[in-house]
MISEVEX-617802 format. One record per residue (C-alpha): residue number from 1; residue in one letter; x negated, y negated, z negated. Coordinates in Angstrom, 2 decimals. Layout:
% MISEVEX-617802
SITE  num  residuo        u        v        w
SITE  NUM        A        X        Y        Z
...
This chain:
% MISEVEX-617802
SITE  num  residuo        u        v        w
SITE    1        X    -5.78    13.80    27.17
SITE    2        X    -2.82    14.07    29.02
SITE    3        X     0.42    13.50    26.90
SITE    4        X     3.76    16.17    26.52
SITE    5        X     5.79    13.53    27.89
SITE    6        X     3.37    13.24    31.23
SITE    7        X     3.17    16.70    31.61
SITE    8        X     6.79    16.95    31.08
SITE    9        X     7.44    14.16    33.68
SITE   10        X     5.60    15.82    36.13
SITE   11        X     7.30    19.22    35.84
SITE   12        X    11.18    17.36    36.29
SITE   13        X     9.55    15.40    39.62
SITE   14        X     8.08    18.90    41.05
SITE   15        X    10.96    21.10    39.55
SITE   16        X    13.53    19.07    40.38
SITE   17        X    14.53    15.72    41.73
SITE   18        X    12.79    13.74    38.34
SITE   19        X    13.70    13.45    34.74
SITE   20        X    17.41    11.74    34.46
SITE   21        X    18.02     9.25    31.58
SITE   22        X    19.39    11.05    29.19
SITE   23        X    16.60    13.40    29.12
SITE   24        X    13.84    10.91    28.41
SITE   25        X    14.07    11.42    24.30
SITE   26        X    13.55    15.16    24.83
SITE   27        X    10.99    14.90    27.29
SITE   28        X     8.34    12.84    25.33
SITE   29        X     8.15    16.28    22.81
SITE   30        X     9.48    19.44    24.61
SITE   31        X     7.10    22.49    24.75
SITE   32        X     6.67    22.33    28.21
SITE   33        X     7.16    25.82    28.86
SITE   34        X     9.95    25.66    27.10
SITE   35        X    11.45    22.92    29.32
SITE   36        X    10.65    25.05    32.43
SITE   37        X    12.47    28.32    30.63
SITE   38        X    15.30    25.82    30.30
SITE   39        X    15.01    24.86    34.17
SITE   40        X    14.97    28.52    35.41
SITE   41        X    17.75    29.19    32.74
SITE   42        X    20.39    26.12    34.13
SITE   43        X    19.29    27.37    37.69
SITE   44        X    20.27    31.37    37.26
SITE   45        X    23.88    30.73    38.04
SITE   46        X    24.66    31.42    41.17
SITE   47        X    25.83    27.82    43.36
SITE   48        X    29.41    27.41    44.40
SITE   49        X    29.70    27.09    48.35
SITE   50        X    29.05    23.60    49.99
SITE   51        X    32.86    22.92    51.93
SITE   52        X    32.99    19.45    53.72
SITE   53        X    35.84    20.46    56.00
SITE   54        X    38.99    19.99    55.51
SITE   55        X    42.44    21.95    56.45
SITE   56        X    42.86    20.11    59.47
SITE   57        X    39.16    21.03    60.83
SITE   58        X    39.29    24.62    59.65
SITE   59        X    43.01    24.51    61.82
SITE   60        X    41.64    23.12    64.67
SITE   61        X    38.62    25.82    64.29
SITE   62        X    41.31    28.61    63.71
SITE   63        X    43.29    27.81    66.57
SITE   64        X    40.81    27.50    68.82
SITE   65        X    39.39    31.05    68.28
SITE   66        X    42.96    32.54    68.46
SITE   67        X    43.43    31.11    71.62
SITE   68        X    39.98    32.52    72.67
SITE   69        X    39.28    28.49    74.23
SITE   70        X    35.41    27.80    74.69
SITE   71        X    34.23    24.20    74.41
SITE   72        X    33.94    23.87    77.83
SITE   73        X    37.53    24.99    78.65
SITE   74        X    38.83    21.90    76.43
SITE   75        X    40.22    18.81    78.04
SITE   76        X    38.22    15.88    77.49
SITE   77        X    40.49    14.28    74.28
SITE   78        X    40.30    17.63    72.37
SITE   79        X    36.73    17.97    72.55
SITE   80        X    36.09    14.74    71.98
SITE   81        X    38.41    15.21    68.57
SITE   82        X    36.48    18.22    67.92
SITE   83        X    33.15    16.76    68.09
SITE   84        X    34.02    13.46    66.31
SITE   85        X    35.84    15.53    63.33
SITE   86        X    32.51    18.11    63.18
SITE   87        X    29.95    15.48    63.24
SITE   88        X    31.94    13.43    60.00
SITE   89        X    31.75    16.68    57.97
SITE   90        X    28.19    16.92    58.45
SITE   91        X    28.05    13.77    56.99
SITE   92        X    30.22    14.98    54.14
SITE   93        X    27.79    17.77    53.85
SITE   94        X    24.66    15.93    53.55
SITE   95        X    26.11    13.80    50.93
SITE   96        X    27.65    16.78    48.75
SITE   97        X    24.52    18.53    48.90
SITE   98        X    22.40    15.06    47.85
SITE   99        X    25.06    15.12    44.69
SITE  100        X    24.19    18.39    43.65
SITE  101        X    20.82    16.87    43.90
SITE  102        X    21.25    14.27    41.52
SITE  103        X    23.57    15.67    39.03
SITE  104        X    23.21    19.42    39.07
SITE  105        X    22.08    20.97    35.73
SITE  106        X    20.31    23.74    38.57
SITE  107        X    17.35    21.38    39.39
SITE  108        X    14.92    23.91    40.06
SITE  109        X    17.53    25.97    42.36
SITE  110        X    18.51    22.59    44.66
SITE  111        X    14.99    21.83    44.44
SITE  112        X    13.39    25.19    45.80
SITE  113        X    16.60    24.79    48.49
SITE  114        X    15.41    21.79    49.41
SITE  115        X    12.07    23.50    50.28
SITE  116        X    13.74    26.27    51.94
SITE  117        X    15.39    24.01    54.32
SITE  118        X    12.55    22.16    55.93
SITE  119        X    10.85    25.63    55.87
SITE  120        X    13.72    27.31    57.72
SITE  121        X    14.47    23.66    59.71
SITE  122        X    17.41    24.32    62.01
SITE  123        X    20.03    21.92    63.63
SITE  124        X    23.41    22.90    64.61
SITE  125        X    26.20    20.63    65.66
SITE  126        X    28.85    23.11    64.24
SITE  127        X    29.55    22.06    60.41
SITE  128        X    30.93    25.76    59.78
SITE  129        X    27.36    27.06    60.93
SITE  130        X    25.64    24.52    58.96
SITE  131        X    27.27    25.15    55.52
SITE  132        X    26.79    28.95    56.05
SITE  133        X    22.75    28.41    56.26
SITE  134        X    23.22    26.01    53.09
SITE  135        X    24.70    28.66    51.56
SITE  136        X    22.25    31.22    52.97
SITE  137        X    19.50    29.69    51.55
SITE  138        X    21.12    28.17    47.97
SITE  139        X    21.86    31.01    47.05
SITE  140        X    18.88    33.04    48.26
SITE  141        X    16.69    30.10    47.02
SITE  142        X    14.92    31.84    43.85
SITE  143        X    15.79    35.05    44.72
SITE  144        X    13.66    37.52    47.11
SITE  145        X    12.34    36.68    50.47
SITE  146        X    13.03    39.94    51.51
SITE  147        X    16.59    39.15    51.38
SITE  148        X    16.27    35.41    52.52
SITE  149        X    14.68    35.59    55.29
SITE  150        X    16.53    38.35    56.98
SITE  151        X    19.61    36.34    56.07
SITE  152        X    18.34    33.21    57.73
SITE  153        X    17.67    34.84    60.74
SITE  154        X    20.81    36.21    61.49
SITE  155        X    22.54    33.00    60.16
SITE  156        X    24.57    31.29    63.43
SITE  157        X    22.74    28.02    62.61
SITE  158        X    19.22    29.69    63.46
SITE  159        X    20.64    32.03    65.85
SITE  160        X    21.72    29.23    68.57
SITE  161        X    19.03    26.76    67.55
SITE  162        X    16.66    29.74    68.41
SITE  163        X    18.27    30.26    71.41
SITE  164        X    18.51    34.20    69.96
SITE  165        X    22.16    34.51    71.66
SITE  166        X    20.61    34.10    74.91
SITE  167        X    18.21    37.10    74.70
SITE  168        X    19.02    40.37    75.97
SITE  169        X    17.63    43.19    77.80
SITE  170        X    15.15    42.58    81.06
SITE  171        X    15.93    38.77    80.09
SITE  172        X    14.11    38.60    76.49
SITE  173        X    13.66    34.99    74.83
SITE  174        X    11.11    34.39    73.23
SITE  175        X    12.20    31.09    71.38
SITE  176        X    12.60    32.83    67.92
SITE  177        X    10.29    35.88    67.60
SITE  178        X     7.35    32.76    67.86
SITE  179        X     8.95    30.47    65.56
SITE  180        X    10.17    33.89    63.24
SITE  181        X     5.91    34.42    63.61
SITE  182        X     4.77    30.58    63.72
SITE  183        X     6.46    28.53    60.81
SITE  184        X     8.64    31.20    59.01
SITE  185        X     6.19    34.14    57.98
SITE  186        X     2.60    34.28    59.37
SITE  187        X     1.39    31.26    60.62
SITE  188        X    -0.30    30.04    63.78
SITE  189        X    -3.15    32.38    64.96
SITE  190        X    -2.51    35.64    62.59
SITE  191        X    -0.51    36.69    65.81
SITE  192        X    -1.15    37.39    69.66
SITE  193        X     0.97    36.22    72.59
SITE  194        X     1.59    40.02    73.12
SITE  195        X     3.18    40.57    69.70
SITE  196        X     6.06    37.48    70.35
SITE  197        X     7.15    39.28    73.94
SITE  198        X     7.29    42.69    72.22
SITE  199        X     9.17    41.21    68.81
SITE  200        X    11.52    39.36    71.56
SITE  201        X    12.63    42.28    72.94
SITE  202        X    13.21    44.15    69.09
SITE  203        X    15.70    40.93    68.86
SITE  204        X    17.30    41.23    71.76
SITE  205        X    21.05    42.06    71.86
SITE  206        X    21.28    39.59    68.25
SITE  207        X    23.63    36.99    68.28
SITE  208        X    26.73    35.16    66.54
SITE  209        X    30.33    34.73    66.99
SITE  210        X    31.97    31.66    67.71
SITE  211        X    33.37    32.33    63.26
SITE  212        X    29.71    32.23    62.62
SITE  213        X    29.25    36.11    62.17
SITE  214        X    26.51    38.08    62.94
SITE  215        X    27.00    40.44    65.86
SITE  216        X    24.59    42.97    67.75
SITE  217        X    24.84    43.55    71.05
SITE  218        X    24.23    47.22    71.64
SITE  219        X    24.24    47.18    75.42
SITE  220        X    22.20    44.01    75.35
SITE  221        X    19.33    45.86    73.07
SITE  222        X    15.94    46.70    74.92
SITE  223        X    15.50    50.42    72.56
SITE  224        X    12.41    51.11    74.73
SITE  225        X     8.75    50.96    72.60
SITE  226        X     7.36    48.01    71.42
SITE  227        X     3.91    47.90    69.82
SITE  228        X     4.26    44.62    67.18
SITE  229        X     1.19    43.72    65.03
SITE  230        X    -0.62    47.07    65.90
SITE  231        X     2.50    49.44    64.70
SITE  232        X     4.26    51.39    67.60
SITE  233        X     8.14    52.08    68.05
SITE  234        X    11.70    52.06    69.07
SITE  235        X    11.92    48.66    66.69
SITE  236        X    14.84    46.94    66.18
SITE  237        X    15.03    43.05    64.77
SITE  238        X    15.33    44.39    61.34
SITE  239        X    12.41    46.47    61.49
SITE  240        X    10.14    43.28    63.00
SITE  241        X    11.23    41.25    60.10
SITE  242        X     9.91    44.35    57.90
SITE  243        X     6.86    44.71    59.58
SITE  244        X     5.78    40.75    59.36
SITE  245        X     6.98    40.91    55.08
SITE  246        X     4.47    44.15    55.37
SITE  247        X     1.69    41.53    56.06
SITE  248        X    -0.68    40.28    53.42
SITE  249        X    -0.85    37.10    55.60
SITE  250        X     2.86    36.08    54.91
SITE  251        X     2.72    35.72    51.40
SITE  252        X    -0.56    34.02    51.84
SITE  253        X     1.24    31.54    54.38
SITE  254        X     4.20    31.06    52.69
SITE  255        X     2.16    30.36    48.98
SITE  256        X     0.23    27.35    50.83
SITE  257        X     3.20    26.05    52.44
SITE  258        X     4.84    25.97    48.61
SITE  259        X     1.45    24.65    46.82
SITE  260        X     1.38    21.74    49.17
SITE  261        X     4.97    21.18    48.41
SITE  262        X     4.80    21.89    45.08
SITE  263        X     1.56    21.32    43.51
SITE  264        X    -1.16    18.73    45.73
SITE  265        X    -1.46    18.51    49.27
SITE  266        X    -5.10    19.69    49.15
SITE  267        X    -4.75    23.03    48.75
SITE  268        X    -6.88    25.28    46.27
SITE  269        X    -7.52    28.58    48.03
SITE  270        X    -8.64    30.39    44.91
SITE  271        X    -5.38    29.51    43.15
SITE  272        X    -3.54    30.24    46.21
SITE  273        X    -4.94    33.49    47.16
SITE  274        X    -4.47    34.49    43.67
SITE  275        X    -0.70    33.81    43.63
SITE  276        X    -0.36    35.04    47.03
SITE  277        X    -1.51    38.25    45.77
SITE  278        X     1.21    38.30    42.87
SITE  279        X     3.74    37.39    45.25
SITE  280        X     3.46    40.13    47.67
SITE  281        X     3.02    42.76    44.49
SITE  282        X     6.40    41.63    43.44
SITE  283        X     7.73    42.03    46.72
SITE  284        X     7.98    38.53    47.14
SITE  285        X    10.09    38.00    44.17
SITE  286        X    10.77    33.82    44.45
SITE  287        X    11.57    33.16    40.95
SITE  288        X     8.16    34.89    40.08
SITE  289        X     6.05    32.94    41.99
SITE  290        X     7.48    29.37    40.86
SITE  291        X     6.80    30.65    37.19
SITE  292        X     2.89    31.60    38.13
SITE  293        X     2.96    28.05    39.38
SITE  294        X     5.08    25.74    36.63
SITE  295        X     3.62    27.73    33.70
SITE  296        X    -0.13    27.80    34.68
SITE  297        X    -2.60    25.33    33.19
SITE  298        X    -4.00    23.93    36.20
SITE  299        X    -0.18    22.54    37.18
SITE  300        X    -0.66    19.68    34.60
SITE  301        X    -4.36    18.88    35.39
SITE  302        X    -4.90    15.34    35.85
SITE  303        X    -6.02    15.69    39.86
SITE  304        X    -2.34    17.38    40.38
SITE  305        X     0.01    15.02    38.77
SITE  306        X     1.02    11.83    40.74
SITE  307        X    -0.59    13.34    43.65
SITE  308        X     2.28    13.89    46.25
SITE  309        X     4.01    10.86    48.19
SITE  310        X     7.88    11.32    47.22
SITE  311        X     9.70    12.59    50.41
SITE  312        X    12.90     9.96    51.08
SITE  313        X    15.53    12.29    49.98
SITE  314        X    13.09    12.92    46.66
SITE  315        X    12.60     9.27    45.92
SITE  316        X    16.56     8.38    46.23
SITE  317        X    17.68    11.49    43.79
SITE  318        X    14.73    10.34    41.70
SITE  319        X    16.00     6.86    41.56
SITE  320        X    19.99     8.01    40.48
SITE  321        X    18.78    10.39    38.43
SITE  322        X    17.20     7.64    36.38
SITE  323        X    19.97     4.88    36.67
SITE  324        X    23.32     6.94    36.38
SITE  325        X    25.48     4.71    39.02
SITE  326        X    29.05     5.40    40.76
SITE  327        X    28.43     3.84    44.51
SITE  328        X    31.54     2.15    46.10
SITE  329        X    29.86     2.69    49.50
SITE  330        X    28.03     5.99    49.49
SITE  331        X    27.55     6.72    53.06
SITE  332        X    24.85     3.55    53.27
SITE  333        X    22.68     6.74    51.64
SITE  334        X    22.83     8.24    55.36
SITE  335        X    21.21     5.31    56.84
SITE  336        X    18.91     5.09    53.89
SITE  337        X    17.85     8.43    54.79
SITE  338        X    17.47     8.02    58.39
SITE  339        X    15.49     4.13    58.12
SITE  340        X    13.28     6.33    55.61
SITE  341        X    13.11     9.41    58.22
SITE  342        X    14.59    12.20    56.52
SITE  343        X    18.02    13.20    57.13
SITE  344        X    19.33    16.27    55.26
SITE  345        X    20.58    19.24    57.81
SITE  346        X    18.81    16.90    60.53
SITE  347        X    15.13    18.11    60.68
SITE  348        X    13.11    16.46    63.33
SITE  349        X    12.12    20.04    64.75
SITE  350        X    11.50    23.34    64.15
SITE  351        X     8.78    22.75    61.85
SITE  352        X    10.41    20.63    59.50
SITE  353        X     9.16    17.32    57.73
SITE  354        X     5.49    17.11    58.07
SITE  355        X     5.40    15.18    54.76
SITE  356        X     2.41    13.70    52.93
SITE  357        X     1.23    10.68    54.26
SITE  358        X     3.67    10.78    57.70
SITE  359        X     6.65     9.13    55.16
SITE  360        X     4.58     5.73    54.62
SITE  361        X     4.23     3.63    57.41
SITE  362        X     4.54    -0.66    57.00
SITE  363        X     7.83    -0.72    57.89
SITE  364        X     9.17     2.44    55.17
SITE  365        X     6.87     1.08    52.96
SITE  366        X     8.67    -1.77    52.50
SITE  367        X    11.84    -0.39    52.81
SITE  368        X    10.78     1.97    49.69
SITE  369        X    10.00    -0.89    47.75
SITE  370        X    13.09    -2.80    48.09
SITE  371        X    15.29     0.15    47.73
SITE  372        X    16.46    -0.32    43.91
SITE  373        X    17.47    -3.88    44.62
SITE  374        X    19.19    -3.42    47.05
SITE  375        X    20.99    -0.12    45.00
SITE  376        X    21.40    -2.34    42.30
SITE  377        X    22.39    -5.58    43.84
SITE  378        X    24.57    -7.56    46.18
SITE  379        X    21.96    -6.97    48.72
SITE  380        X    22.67    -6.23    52.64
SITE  381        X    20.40    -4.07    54.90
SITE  382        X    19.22    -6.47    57.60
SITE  383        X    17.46    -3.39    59.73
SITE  384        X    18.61    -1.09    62.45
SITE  385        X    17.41     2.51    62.51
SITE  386        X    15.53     2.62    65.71
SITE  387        X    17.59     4.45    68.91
SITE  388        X    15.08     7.18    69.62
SITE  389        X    14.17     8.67    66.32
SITE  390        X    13.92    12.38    66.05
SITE  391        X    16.95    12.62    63.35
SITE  392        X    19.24    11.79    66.51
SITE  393        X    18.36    15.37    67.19
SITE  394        X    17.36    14.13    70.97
SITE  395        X    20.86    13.11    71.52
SITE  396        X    19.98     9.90    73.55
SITE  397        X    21.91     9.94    76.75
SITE  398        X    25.42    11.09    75.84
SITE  399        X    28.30     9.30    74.07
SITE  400        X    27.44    10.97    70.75
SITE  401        X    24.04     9.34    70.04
SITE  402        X    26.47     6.37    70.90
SITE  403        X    29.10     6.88    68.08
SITE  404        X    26.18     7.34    66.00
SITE  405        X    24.74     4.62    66.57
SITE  406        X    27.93     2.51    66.77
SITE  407        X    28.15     3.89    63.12
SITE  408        X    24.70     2.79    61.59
SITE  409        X    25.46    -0.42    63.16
SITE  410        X    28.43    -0.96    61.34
SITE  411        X    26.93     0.52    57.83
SITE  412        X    23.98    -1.91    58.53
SITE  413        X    24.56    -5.44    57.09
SITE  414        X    26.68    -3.95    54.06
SITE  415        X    25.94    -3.56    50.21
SITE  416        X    25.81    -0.15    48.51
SITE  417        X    27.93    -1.54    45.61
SITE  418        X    26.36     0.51    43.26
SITE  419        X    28.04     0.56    39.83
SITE  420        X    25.24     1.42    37.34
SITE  421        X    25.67     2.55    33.47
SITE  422        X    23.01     0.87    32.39
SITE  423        X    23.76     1.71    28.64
SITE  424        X    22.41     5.48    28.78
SITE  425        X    19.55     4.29    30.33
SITE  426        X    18.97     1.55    28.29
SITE  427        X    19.60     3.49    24.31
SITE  428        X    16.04     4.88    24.97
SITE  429        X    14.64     1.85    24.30
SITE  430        X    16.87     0.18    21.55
SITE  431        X    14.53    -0.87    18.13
SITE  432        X    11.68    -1.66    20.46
SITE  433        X     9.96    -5.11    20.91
SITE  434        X     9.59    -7.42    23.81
SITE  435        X     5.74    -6.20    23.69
SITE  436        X     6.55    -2.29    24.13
SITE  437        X     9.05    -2.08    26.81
SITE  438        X     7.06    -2.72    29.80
SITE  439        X     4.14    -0.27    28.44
SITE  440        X     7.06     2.20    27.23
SITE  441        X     8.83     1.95    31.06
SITE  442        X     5.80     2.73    32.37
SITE  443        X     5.55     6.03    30.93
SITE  444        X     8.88     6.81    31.53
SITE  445        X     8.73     5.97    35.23
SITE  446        X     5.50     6.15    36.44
SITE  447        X     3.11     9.05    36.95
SITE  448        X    -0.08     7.11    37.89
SITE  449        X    -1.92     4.57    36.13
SITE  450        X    -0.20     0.98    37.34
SITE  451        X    -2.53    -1.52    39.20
SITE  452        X    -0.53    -4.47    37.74
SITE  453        X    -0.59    -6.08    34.13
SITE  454        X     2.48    -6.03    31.73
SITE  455        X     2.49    -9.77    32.01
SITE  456        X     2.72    -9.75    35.90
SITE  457        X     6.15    -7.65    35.54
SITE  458        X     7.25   -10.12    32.55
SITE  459        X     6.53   -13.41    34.69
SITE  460        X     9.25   -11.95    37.48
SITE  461        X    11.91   -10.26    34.48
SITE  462        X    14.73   -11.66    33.63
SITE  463        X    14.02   -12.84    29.80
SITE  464        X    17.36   -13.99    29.11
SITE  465        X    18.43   -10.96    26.73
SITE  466        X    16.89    -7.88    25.63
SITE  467        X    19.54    -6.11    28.50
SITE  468        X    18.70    -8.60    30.96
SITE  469        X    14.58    -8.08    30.55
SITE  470        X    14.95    -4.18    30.59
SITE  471        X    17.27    -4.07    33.72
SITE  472        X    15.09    -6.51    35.74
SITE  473        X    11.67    -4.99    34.64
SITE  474        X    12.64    -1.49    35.08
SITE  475        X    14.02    -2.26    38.83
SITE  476        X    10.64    -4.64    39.49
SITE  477        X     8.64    -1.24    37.98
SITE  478        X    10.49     1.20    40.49
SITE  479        X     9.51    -1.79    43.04
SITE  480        X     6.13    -0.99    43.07
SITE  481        X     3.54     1.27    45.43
SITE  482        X     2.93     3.45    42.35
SITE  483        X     6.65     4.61    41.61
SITE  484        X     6.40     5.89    45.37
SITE  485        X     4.08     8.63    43.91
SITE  486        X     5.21    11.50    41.76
C-alpha cells in the first residue's frame, strides 16, 4: 500500500519543484487533497513581474527609442555596450526566476510556468522581450488558454523568433502559422500544408515595436479569403487562433503534452481523452484540468510515481528546496544548467526540451550524481560546457558565443560556496536512532525503491556525530541514480 507521505511526495515533485524541509512533518499525514487545495490556494495570487534590468539599461533602452537609432545605426562601442549589458540581465533573469522556483509559496503556478515555457520555447536576445513572455505566461499559467495563447503570440519574444514581423502582404511567412499549428495547438499531421499558407496570410501585417508592443500593420494585412481548417473567410490572426482553440484536437494535444510532463511519459489515452474532453468543455480552463489530474486516483498509482527522469532545472530546485542554503557564488547555477542541458529562457529550439530519457547521457549522469557535493562542499567544476551546444542559441561564429564562453570558462574551476542551514533540515530527524535515519531519509528523499543497503550508505557516512552522519548520508542518498527519478 502506498503510504500518505509517498503520495504526498509525489504530488510536491509533480506540483512543484519537491517537498522543502520544513514541510517534511506535514507531509508524512496531510490529506492529500488537502495538500493540493493548499497548492492551488498559495498559487491564486497573481506573480509580481520578473525585472532584471536596471536604470541604466532601461536608460540606454529609453534613449535609444527617442532618438529613433536601430541597432544597426550604432557605432561599434555602443552596441557592443548594449549587447554585453542585455545578455547579463538575462542572466539575472534566469536566476530570479530559478528563486521563485525554490522559495515561492506558488509552487504549482512556477511549476505549470515552467511547462508553459518549453511549450511556448522562444529565444530572444532582448531582456525587455524576454521578461514580457515570462510575464505573459506566469501570469496566464493556470488561467485559460484562450487568453494565453493569444497573448503568447503577439508577445515580441515569439513575434521575432517567429519571424512574424517579417510577414506581410504578397510576401507571407510562414515560420509561425506552422509552429502556431505544429507544437503550440494541434500537433503534427491534424493539419495540411494548405492550411499554414492560408493562416500565414490571416497573420500577416502582425508585428512588435522596438518597446515590445504589439502592433498591426493594416496596410501590410492580406484581407482577401482564406479557407483555414475547412472554414472560409476574410480571417484575421485573431480569428485563426479561434478557429485552431475551436478544434477538439488541441485540447487533445495539449492534455498529452501535460500528462507526459506531468503524470508518466507513457501516455494513457483513455485517461487522456477523458480529460481532454473536460478541458475543452471548460473552455480550456488551466486550473481545471491540473485538478482532474492531481486529485484523481490513478495520479498516485504505483506505475506513476518515480516514473519521470527530473529535468536539470527540476533536480537543482529539488535539491535547495530540501537543503535551505544561501550561495556565495550563484551564477555557477548557469553553468550547472547548461553542463546539464537546460538553460532557462534558452530552449534548444522551437520545440522545447525533448525530456525523458534525452537528459541522461554518461557524461550528465555523472555530473547529476556529484552535484550535492559539489553544492555542499569546497568542490571545483573541472568540466567545460562543450562550444557547440544548442543553449548557445547557434551563436558560434560571432564575438558573443565568445564572451560566453570566455564566461563559463572563468565560472569553471570555482566552488559554489554554498552556505547550508542544515538545522531545519536536520529537526526532522532529532529523537531518532542511528538504525532509522538512513531508512527514514529514504522516504523523505527518494521516490523509488533504493538498489543499495542501509549499511552501504553507513560504510561511506561520516559517523563522527549524529550531525555529521545525517549531513553525509543524506548528500551520499541524493548521490545516487535513484534520487535522479521523481
Amino acid at each position: 500500500m502506498i503510504s500518505t507521505q509517498l503520495k504526498n511526495q509525489h504530488l510536491m515533485w509533480r506540483a512543484g519543484f519537491g517537498p522543502s524541509a520544513l514541510q517534511l512533518e506535514q507531509i508524512k499525514s496531510t490529506d492529500t487533497i488537502r495538500l493540493f487545495e493548499s497548492l492551488l490556494n498559495d498559487s491564486s495570487v497573481q506573480p509580481a513581474f520578473l525585472d532584471a534590468t536596471d536604470d541604466y539599461l532601461k536608460g540606454l533602452m529609453n534613449g535609444l527609442e527617442e532618438e529613433g537609432l536601430r541597432k544597426n545605426t550604432m557605432d561599434n562601442d555602443a552596441r557592443k555596450n548594449f549587447q554585453q549589458q542585455t545578455r547579463q540581465a538575462i542572466k539575472d533573469l534566469n536566476l530570479l526566476w530559478l528563486e521563485q522556483m525554490i522559495q515561492s509559496p506558488a509552487q504549482l503556478r512556477e511549476k505549470m510556468a515552467f511547462f508553459w515555457h518549453g511549450h511556448f520555447a522562444s529565444r530572444n536576445l532582448n531582456v525587455f522581450f524576454q521578461q514580457q513572455l515570462l510575464d505573459v505566461i506566469r501570469k496566464h499559467a493556470l488561467g485559460s488558454l484562450r487568453d494565453l495563447l493569444p497573448a503568447v503570440s503577439k508577445s515580441a519574444s515569439m513575434l521575432n523568433f517567429l519571424n512574424a514581423n517579417q510577414n506581410r502582404k504578397d510576401h507571407p511567412n510562414e515560420n509561425f502559422a506552422r509552429e502556431l499549428m505544429e507544437l503550440f495547438t494541434l500537433g503534427r499531421g491534424h493539419y495540411s500544408e494548405n492550411d499554414i499558407k492560408e493562416a500565414a496570410r490571416a497573420f500577416t501585417g502582425w508585428g512588435a515595436n522596438r518597446k515590445g508592443e504589439f502592433i498591426f500593420r493594416k496596410f501590410q494585412h492580406d484581407a482577401g479569403s482564406k479557407t483555414v481548417l475547412g472554414k472560409s473567410g476574410s480571417f484575421d490572426g485573431d480569428e485563426v487562433i479561434h478557429t485552431l482553440l475551436e478544434q477538439k484536437q488541441t485540447a487533445l494535444f495539449i492534455v498529452q503534452k501535460i500528462y507526459r510532463f506531468f503524470v508518466n511519459d507513457i501516455i494513457d489515452e483513455e485517461k487522456t481523452a477523458w480529460l481532454a474532453d473536460r478541458f475543452y468543455a471548460s473552455d480550456y480552463n488551466i486550473s481545471g484540468l491540473m485538478s482532474d489530474i492531481f486529485t484523481a486516483k490513478w495520479f498516485y498509482d504505483e506505475k506513476n510515481i518515480g516514473s519521470i527522469i527530473k529535468s536539470p532545472i527540476v533536480l537543482l530546485a529539488g535539491i535547495r528546496r530540501m537543503l535551505p542554503m544561501q550561495l556565495e557564488n550563484a551564477a555557477s547555477q548557469l553553468l550547472i544548467q547548461r553542463l546539464l542541458g537546460q538553460m532557462l529562457l534558452y530552449p534548444p529550439n522551437v520545440a522545447g526540451w525533448p525530456g525523458g530519457k534525452s537528459w541522461i547521457d554518461s557524461s550528465t549522469l555523472m555530473l547529476r550524481m556529484r552535484l550535492p557535493l559539489l553544492i555542499s562542499e569546497e568542490d571545483e567544476f573541472n568540466i567545460r560546457p562543450k562550444t557547440d551546444d544548442d543553449q548557445m542559441m547557434g551563436r558560434t561564429d560571432n564575438g558573443e558565443s565568445n564572451v560566453d564562453r570566455k564566461g563559463a570558462r572563468e565560472m569553471a574551476g570555482k566552488p559554489i560556496r554554498a552556505m547550508i542551514d542544515w538545522k531545519k533540515y536536520m529537526q526532522h530527524y532529532d529523537g531518532m536512532t542511528r538504525d532509522q535515519l538512513i531508512p527514514s531519509m529514504n522516504s523523505s528523499l527518494l521516490q523509488v525503491q533504493p538498489g543499495f543497503t542501509p549499511d552501504i550508505i553507513s560504510t561511506f557516512a561520516d559517523n563522527n556525530s549524529s550531525d555529521s552522519f545525517i549531513k553525509t548520508s543524506t548528500l551520499k542518498i541524493m548521490s545516487t541514480p535513484e534520487y535522479q527519478m521523481c
